[in-house]
Structure formats: structure tokens, C-alpha cells
C-alpha positions, 0 to 999 in steps of 0.5 A: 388499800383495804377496805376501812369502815372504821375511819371517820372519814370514809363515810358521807351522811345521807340521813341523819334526823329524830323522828317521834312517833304520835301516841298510838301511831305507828313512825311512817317509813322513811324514804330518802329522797335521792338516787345512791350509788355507793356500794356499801351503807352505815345505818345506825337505827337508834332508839333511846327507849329500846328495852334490853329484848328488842333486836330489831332496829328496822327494815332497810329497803334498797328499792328500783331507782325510780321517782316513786319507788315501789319495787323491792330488791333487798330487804335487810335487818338492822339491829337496834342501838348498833350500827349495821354494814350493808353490803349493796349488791353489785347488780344495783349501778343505783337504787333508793332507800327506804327505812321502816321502823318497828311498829312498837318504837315510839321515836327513833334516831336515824342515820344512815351514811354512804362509804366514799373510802377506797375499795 
């Protein structure tokens, strides 16, 4: 069987919530609380104010699996409004997530979901 982002059913919900920004402060990053393992995250930063320039969605940190994270392994671009593949790399058995957002949106709707399909 092949690989099917596609289908529904192939991905688990890790994070999906509505954070709104206070007037004049920046969104505080978002770090998912659990240990992951999957190798392949859906992460669909949306923004319904986002103008027709902005790329930008947010980084997604794949950080060490520890209590308290604070050793990067990847940085990944995420685009705004559009939901991004990432490919987790092989060497990571775990590992935890952190997601910050542009410093200019002033809410974001995240959801980041983890592929349980056949690879």
C-alpha cells in the first residue's frame, strides 16, 4: 500500500484550538505538551485575517523529547491558510513540538494532526 495523505481517516488530531492574540502582543509560541512518534505531521496554521502578501503561517519546532524542550532539531516553514506536510526525520524515534507564530497575526487557528495510515 502507498502512502495517502489524502484520506481522512489516516490522520489523528494532536492540536487543533483558536488563539487570539492580546492588542499590541505577540501569540506566545505553542508547544504541544506530549511526546510524538509519528513520522509524518499535517499542520494547517490559519489566519482569517491574513492578507493576499503574507507566506508565512509559522515555524514548526521538532524539538529533543524532554520535560522541558529547549534543543532544536528542525525548523520548518509553514505556510499561511494551507495545510503543510512534514516529513519528521528518521533519526528522531521521538520528539515534541513547538509552534510559533508570526509576530503580526493577531489570532491564528491551529491544528496539527499526526498520519496513523500505512507507510
Amino acid at each position: 500500500m502507498a502512502v495517502d495523505f489524502a484520506s481522512s481517516i489516516n490522520w489523528t488530531a494532536l492540536y487543533d484550538s483558536l488563539t487570539i492574540g492580546a492588542a499590541g502582543i505577540q501569540i506566545a509560541p505553542i508547544t504541544l505538551s506530549s511526546s510524538l512518534n509519528f513520522r509524518f505531521l499535517r499542520v494547517a496554521a490559519n489566519n482569517q485575517n491574513a492578507r493576499s502578501s503574507w507566506k508565512l503561517g509559522g515555524y514548526c519546532f521538532l524539538m529533543v523529547d524532554e520535560p522541558n524542550p529547549e534543543v532544536i532539531v528542525e525548523r520548518i516553514f509553514t505556510s499561511v491558510n494551507k495545510p503543510s506536510i512534514i516529513a519528521v526525520p528518521d533519526y528522531l524515534a521521538s520528539y515534541r513540538v513547538v509552534f510559533s507564530p508570526p509576530k503580526w497575526f493577531d489570532e491564528i487557528s491551529l491544528q496539527i494532526d499526526g498520519y496513523t495510515g500505512t507507510l
